[in-house]
Z-matrix of the N, CA and C atoms (Angstrom, degrees):
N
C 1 1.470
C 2 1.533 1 109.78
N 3 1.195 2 102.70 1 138.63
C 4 1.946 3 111.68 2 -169.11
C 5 2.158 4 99.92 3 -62.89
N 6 1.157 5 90.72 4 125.63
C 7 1.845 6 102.53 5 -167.29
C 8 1.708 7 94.74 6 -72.75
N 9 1.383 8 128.71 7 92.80
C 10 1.500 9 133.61 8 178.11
C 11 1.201 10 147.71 9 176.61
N 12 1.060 11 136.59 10 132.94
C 13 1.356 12 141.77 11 166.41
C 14 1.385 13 138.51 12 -34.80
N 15 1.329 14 128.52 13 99.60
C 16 1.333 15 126.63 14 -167.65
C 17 1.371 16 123.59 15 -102.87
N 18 1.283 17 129.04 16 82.41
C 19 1.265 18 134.78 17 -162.22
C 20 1.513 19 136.11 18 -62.54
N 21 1.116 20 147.92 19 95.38
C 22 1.293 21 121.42 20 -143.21
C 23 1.696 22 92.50 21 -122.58
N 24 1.587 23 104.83 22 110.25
C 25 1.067 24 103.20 23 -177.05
C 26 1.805 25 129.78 24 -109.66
N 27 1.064 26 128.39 25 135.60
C 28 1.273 27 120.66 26 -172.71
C 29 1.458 28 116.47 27 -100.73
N 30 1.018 29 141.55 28 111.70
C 31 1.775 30 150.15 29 -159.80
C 32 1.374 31 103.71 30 -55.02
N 33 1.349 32 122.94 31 -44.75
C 34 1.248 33 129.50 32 -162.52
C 35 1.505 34 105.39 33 -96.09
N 36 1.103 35 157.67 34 -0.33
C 37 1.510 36 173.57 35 144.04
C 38 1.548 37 88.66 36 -50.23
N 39 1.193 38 105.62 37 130.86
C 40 2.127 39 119.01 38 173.96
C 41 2.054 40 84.07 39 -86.94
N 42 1.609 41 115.61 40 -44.20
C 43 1.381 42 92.45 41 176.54
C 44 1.000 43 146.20 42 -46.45
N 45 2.046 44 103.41 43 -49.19
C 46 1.593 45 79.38 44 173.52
C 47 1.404 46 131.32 45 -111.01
N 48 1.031 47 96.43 46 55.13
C 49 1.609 48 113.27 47 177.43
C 50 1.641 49 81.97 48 -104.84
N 51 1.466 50 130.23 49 -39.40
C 52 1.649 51 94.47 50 173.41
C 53 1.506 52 133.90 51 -93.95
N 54 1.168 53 101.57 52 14.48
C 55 1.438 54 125.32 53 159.61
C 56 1.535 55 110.93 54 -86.94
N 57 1.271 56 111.02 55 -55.60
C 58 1.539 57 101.05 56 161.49
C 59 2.067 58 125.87 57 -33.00
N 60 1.114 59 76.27 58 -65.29
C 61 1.986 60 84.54 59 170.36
C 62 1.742 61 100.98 60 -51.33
N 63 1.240 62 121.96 61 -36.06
C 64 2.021 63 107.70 62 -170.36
C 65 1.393 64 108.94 63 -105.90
N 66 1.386 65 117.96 64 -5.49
C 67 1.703 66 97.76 65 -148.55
C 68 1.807 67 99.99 66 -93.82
N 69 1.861 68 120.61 67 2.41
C 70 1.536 69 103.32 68 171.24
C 71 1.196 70 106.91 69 -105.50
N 72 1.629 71 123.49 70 14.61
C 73 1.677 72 129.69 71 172.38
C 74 1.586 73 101.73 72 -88.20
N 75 1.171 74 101.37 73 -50.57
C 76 1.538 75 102.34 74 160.76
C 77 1.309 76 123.27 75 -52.58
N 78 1.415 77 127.01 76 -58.26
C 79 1.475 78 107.71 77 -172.40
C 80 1.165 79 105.88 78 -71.01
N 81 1.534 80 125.61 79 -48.70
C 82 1.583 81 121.63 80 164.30
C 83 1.645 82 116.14 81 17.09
N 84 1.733 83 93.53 82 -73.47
C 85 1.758 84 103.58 83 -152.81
C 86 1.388 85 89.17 84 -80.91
N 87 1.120 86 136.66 85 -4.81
C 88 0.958 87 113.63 86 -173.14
C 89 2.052 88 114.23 87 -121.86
N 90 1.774 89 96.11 88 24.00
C 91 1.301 90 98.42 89 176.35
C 92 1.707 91 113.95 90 68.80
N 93 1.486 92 132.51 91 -7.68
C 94 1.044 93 99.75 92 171.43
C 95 1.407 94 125.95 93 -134.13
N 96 1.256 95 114.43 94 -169.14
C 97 1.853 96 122.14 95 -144.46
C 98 1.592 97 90.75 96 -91.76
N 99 1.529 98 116.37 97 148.77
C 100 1.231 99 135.77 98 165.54
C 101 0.987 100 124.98 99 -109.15
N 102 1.331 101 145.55 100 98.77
C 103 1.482 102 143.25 101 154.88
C 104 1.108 103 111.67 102 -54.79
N 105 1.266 104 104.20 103 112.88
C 106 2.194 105 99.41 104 154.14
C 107 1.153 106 121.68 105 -96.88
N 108 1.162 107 108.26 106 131.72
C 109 1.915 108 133.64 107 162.71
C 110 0.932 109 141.96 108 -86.63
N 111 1.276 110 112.17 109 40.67
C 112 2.183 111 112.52 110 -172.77
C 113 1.840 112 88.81 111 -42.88
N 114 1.781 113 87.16 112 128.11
C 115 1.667 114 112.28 113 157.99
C 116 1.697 115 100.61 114 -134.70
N 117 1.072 116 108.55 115 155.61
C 118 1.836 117 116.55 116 173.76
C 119 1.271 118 84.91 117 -84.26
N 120 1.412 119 120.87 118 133.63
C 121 1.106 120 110.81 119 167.84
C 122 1.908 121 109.43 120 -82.34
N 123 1.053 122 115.71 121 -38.19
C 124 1.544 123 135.69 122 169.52
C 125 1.965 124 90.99 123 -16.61
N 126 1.296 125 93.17 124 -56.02
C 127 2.038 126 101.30 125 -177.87
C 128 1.293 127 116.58 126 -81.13
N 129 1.238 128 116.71 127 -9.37
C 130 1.624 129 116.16 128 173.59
C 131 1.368 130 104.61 129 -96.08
N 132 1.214 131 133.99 130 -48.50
C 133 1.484 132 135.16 131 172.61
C 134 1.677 133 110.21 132 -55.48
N 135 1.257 134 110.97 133 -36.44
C 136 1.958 135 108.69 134 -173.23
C 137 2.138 136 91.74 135 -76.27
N 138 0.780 137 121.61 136 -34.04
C 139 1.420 138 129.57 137 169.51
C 140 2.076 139 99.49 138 -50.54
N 141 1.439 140 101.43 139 -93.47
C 142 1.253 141 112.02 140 177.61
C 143 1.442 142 114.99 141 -25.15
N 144 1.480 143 117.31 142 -71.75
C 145 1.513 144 126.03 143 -177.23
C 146 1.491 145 108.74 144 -73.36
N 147 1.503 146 130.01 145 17.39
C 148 1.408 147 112.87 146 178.43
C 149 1.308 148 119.35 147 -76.38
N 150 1.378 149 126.10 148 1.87
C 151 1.333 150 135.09 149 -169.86
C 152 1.919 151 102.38 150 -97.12
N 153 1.308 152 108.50 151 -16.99
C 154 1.682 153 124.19 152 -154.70
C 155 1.489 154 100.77 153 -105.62
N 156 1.168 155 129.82 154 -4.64
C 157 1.410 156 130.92 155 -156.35
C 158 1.511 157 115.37 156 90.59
N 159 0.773 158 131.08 157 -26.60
C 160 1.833 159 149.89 158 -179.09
C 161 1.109 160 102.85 159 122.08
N 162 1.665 161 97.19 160 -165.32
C 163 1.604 162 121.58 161 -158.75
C 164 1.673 163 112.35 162 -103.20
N 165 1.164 164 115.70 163 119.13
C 166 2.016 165 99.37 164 -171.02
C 167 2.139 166 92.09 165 -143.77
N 168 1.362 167 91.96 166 133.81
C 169 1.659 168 79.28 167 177.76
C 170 1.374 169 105.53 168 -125.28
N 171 1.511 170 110.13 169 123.26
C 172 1.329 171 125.24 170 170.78
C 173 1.700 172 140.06 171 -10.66
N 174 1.010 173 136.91 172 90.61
C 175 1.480 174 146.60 173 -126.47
C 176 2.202 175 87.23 174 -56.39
N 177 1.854 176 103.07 175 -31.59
C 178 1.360 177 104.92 176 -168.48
C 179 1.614 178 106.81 177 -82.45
N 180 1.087 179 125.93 178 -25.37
C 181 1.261 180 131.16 179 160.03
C 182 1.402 181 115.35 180 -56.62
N 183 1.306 182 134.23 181 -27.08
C 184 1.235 183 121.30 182 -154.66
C 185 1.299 184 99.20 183 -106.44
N 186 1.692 185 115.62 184 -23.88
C 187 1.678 186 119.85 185 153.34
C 188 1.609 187 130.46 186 -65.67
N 189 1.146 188 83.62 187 -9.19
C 190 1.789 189 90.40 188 173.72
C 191 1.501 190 95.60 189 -96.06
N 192 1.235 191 127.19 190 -47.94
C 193 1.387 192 114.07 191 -165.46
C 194 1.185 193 104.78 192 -61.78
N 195 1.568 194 144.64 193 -30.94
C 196 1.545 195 139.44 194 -147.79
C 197 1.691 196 73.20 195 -109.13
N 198 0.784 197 140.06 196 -48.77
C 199 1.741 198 121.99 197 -174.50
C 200 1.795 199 102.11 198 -52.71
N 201 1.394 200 105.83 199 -53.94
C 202 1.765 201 100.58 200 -167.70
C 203 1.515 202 94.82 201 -57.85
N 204 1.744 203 131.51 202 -74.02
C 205 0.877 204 105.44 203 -144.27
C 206 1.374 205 129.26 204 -89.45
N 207 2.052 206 101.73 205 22.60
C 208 1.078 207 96.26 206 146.93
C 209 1.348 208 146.82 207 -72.61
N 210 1.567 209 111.88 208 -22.89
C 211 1.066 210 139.55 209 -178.72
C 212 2.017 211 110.75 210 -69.60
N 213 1.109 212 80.54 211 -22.07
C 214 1.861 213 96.27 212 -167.32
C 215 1.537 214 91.29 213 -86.92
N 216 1.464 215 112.39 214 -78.72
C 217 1.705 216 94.88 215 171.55
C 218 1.176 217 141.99 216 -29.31
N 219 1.280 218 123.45 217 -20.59
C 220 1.570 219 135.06 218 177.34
C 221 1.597 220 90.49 219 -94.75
N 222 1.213 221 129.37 220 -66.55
C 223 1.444 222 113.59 221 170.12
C 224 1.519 223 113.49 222 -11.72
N 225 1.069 224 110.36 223 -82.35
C 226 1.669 225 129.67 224 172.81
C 227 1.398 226 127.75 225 -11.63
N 228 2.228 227 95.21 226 -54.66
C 229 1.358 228 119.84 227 -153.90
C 230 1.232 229 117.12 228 49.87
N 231 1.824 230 99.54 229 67.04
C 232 1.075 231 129.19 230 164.35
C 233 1.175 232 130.94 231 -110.98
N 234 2.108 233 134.01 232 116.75
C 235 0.991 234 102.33 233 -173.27
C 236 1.584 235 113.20 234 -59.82
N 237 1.329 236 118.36 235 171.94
C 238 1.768 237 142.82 236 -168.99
C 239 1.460 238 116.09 237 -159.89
N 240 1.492 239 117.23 238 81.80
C 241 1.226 240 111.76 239 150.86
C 242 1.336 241 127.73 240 -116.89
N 243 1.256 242 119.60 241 103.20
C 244 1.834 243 110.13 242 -156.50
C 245 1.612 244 91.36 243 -99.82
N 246 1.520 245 99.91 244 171.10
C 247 1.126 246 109.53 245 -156.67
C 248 1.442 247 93.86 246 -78.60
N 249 1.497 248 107.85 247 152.22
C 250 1.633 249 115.24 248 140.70
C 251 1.370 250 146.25 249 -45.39
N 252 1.370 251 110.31 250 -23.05
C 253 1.727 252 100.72 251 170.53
C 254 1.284 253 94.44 252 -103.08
N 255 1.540 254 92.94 253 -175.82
C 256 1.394 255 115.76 254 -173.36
C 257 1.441 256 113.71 255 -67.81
N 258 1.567 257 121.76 256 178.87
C 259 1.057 258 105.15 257 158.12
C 260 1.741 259 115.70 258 -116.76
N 261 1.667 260 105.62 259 163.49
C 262 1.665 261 118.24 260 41.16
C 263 1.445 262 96.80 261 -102.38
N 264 1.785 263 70.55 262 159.75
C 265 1.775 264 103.42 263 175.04
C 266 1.536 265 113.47 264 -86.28
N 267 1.726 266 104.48 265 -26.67
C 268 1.795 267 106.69 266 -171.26
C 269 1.774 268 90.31 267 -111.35
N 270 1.698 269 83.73 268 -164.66
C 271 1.342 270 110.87 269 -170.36
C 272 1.554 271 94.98 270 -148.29
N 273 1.518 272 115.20 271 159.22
C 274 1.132 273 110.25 272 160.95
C 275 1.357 274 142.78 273 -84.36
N 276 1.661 275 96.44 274 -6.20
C 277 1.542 276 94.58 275 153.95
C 278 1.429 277 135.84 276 -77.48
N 279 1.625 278 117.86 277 -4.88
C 280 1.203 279 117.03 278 156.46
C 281 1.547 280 114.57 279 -45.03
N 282 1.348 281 121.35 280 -68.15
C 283 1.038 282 141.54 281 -146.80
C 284 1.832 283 100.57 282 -67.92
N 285 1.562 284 105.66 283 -48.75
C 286 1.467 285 95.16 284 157.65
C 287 1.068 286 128.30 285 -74.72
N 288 1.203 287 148.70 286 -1.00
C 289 1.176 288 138.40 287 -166.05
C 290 1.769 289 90.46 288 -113.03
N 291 1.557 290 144.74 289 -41.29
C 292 1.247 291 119.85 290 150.82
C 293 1.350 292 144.02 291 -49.85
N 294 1.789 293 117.09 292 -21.61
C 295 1.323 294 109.22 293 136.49
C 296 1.527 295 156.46 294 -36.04
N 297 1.544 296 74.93 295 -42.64
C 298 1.667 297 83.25 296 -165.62
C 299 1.500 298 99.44 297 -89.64
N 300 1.411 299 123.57 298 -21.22
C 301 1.644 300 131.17 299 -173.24
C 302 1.779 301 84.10 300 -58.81
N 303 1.451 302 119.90 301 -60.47
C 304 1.254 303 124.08 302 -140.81
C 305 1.928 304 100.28 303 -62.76
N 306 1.422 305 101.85 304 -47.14
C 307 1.205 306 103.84 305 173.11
C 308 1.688 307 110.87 306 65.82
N 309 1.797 308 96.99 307 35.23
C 310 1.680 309 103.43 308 175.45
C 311 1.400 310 124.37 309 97.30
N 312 1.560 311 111.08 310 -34.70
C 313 1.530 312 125.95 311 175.62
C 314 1.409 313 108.30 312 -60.86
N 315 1.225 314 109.19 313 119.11
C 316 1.799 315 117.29 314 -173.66
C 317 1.758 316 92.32 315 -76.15
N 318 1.120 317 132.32 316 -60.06
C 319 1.838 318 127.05 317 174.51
C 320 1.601 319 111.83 318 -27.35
N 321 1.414 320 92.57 319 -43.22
C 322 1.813 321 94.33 320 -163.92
C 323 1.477 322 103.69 321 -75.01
N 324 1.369 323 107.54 322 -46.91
C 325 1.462 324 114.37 323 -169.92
C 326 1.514 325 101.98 324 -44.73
N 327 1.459 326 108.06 325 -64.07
C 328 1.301 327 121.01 326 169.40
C 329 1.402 328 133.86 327 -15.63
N 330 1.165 329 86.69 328 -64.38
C 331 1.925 330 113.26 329 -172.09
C 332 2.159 331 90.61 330 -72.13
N 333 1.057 332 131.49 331 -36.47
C 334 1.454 333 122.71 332 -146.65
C 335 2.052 334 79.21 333 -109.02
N 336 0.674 335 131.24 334 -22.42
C 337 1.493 336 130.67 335 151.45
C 338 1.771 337 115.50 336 -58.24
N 339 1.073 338 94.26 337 -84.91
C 340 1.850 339 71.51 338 175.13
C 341 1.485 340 118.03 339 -62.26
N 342 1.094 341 132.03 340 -6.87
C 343 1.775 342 125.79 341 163.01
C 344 1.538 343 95.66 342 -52.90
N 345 1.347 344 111.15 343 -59.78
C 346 1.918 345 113.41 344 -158.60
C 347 1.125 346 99.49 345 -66.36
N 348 1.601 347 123.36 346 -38.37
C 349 1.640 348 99.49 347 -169.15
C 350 1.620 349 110.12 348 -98.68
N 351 1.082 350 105.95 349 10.20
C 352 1.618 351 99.13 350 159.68
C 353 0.951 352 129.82 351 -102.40
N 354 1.610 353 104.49 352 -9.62
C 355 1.740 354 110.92 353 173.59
C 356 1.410 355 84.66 354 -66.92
N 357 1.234 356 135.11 355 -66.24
C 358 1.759 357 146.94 356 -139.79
C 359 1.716 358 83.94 357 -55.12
N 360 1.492 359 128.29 358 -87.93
C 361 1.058 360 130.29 359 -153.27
C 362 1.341 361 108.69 360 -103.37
N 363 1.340 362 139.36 361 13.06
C 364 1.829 363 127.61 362 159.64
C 365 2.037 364 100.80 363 -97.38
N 366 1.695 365 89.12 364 -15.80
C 367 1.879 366 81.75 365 -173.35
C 368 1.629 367 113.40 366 -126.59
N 369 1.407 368 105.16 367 13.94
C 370 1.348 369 123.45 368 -172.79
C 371 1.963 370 112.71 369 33.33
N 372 1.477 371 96.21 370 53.46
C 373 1.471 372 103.24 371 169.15
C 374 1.438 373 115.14 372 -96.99
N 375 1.208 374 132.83 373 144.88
C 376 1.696 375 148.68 374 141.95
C 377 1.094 376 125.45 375 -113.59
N 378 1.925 377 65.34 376 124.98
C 379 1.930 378 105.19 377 -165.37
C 380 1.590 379 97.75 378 -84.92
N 381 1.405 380 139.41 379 72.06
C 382 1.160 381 150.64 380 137.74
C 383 1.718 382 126.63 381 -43.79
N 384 1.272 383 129.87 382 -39.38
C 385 1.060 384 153.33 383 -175.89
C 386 1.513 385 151.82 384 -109.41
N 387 1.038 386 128.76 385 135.68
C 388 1.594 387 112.26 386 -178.63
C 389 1.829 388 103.71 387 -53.28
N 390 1.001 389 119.68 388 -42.07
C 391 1.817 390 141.03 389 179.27
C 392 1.493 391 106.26 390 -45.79
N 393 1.664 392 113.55 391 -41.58
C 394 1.256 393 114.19 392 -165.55
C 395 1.520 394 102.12 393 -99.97
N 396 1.180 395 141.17 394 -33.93
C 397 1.032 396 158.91 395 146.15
C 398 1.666 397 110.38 396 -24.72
N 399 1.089 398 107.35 397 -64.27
C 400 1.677 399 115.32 398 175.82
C 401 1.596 400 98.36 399 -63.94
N 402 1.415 401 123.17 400 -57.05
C 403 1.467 402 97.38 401 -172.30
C 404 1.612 403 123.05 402 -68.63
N 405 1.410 404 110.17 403 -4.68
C 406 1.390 405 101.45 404 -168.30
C 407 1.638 406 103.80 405 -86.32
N 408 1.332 407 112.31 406 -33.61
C 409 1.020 408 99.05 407 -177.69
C 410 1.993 409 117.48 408 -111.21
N 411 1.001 410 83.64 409 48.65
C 412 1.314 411 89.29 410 -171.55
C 413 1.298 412 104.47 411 -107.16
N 414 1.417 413 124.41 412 14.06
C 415 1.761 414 124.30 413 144.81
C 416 1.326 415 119.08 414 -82.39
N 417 1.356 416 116.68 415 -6.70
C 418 1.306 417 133.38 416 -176.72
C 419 1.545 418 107.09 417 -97.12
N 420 1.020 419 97.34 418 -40.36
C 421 1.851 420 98.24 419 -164.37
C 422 1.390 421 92.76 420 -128.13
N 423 1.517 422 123.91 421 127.97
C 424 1.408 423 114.30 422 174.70
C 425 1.349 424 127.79 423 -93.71
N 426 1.757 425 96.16 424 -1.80
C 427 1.478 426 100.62 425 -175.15
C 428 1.645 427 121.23 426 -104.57
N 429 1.193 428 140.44 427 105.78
C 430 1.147 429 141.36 428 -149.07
C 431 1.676 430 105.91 429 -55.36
N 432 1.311 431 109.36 430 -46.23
C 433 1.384 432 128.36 431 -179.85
C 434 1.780 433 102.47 432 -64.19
N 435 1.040 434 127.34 433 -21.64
C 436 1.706 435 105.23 434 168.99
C 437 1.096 436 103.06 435 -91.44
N 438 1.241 437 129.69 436 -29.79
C 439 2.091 438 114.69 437 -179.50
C 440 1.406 439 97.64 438 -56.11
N 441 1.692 440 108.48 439 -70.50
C 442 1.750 441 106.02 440 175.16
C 443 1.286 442 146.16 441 -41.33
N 444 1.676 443 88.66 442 -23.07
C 445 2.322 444 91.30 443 161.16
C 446 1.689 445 110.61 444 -83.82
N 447 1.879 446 101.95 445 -15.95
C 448 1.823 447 76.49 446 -161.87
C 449 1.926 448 83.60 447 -102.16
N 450 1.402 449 130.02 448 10.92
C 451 1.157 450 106.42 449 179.08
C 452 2.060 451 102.44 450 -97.36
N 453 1.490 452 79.24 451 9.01
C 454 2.225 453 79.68 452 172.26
C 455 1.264 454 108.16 453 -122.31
N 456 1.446 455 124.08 454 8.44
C 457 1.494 456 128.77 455 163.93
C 458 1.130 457 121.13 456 -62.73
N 459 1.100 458 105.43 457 139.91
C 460 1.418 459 121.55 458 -144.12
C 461 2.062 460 89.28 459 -102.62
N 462 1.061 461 129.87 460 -32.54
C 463 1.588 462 118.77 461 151.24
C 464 1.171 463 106.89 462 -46.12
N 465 1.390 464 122.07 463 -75.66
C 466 1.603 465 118.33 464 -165.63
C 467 1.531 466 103.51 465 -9.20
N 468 1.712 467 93.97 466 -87.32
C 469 1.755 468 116.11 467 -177.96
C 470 1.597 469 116.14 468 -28.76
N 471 1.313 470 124.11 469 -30.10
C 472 1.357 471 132.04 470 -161.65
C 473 1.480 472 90.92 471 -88.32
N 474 1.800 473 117.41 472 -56.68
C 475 1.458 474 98.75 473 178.84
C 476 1.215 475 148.91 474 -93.06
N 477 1.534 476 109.01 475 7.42
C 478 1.490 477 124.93 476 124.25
C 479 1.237 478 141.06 477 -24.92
N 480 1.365 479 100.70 478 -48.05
C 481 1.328 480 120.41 479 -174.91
C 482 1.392 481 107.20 480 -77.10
N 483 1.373 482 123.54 481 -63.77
C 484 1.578 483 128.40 482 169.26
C 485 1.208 484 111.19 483 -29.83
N 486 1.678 485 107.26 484 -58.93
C 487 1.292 486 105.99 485 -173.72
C 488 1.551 487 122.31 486 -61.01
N 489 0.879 488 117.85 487 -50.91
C 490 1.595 489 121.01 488 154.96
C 491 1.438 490 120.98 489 -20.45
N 492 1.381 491 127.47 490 -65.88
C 493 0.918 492 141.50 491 -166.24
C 494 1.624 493 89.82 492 -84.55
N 495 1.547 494 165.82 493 17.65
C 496 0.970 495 156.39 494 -127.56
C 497 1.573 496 81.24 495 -175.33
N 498 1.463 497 138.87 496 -19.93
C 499 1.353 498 159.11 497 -137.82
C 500 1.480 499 85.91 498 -118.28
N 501 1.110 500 106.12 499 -77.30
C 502 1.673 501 130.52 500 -167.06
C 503 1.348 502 109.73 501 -58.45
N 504 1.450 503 111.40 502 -25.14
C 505 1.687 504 106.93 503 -162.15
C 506 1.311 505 110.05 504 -101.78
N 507 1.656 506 118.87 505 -15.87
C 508 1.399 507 141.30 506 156.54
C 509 1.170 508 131.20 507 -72.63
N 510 1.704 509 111.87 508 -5.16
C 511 1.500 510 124.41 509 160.69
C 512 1.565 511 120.06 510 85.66
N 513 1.845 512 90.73 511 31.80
C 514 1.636 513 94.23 512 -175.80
C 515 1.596 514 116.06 513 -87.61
N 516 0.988 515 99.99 514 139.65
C 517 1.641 516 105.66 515 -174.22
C 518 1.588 517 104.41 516 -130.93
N 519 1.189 518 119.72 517 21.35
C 520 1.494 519 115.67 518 160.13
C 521 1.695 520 111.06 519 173.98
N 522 1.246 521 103.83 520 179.70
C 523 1.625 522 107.46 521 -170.80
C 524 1.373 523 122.08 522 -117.32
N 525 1.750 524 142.63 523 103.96
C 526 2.165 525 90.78 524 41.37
C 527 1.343 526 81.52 525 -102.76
N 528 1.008 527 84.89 526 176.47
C 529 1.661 528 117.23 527 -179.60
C 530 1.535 529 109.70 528 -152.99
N 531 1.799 530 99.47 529 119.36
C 532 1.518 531 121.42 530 161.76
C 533 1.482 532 140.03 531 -73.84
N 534 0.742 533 140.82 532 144.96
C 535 1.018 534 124.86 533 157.00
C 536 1.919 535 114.36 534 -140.99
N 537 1.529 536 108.25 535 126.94
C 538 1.789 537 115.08 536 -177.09
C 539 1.757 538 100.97 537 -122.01
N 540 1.553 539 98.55 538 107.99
C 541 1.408 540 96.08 539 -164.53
C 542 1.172 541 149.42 540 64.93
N 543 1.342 542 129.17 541 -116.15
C 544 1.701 543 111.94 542 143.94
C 545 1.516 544 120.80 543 -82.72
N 546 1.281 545 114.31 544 2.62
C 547 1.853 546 110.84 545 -151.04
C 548 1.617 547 76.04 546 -95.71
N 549 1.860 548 101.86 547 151.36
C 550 1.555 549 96.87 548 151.90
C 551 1.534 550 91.31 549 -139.62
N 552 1.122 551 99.47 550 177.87
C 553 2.006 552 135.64 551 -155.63
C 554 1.379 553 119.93 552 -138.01
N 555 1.499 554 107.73 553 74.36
C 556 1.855 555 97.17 554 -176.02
C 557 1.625 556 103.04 555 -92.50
N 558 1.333 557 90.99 556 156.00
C 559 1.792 558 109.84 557 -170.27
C 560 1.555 559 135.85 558 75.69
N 561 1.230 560 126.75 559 172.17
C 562 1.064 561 108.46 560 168.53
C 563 1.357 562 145.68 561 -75.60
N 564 1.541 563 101.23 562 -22.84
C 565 1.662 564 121.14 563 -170.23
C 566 1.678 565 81.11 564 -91.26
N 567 0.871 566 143.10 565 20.35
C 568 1.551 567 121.68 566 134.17
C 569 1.578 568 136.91 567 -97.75
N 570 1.597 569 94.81 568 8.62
C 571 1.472 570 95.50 569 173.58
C 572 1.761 571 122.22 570 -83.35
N 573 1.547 572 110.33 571 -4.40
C 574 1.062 573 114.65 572 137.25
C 575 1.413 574 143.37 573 -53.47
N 576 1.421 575 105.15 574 -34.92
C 577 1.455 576 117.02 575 179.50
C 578 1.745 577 112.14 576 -79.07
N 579 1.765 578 97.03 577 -36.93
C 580 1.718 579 86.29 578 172.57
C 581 1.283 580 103.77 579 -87.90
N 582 1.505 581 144.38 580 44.07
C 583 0.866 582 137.99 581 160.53
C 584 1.573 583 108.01 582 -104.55
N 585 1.303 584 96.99 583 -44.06
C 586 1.980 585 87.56 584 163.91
C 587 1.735 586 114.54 585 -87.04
N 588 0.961 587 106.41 586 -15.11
C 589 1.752 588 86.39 587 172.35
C 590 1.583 589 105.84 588 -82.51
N 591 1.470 590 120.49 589 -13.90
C 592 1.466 591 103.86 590 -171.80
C 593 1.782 592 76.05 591 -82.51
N 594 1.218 593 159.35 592 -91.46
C 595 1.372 594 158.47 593 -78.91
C 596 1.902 595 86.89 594 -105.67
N 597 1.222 596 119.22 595 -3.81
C 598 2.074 597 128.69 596 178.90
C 599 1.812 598 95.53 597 -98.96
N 600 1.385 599 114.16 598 -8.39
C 601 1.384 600 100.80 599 174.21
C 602 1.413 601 132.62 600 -52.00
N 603 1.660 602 90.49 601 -40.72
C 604 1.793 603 97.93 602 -175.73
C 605 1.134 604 121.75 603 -119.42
């Protein structure tokens, strides 16, 4: 079985954008490889909860969450500026259109994943739009017309989609969410915990 970490990250989550900042210091010490997975989670939960009526989170919950993980980022000493409106913060053409940029390269994927979620919460931007999308990454890409072919590529959408369903079939019910082998790891205050179950391996 492939020795690694499968990251499944959601853009719009303040969490794992601070899991994003720890989770290759972590595998680091411990020698192993990270895949990242941008999924919306917004599309993994309407999946999960389609049997429940759907997925809706409590206007008071969603003030506790931007209070904790503000509080958690400074824990960290992390910058944290999340956006002002509500959420969502993404769209799903983010999510395709970083597919299709990556074009398979696990570095790139990587690298154009923490671009999005640090625009979201180090610059408190929302990526709502093809408009917002082009400006965010348009220090990256100078040409407006390649963000806009790979955010209508028709791969992108496909490996989104897998991934999603690759999301769903691993029993994720919120964001981030790990998974090392069979074990999975939701949130951040468990990346402590896979830090001692990875170091009980041997």
């Amino acid at each position: 079985m492939d020795d690694y970490l499968r990251f499944y990250i959601s853009f719009g989550s303040p969490f794992s954008y601070i899991v994003s900042q720890r989770i290759d210091e972590l595998a680091s010490k411990y020698n192993k490889k990270v895949l990242w997975r941008p999924v919306r989670l917004r599309n993994v939960l309407n999946i999960v909860y389609s049997n429940t009526g759907g997925f809706n989170i409590p206007q008071k919950k969603l003030d506790y969450l931007r209070l904790d993980s503000n509080r958690m980022a400074k824990f960290y000493g992390l910058p944290f500026i999340p956006p002002n409106d509500q959420p969502p913060f993404d769209c799903d053409e983010v999510y395709f259109c970083v597919y299709s940029l990556a074009n398979g390269n696990e570095e790139v994927l990587r690298n154009i994943c923490m671009a999005i979620s640090s625009s979201i919460w180090q610059k408190g931007m929302v990526l709502k739009s093809v408009n917002d999308i082009v400006y965010c990454l348009s220090q990256f890409y100078t040409s407006k017309n390649i963000i806009i072919n790979n955010i209508n590529n028709n791969s992108g959408k496909e490996l989104h989609r897998r991934s999603i369903n690759d999301a769903v079939n691993s029993g994720m019910i919120g964001s981030p969410w790990i998974t090392y082998k069979k074990e999975i790891f939701w949130g951040n205050d468990r990346l402590d915990y896979l830090d001692y179950f990875l170091s009980n391996l041997n």
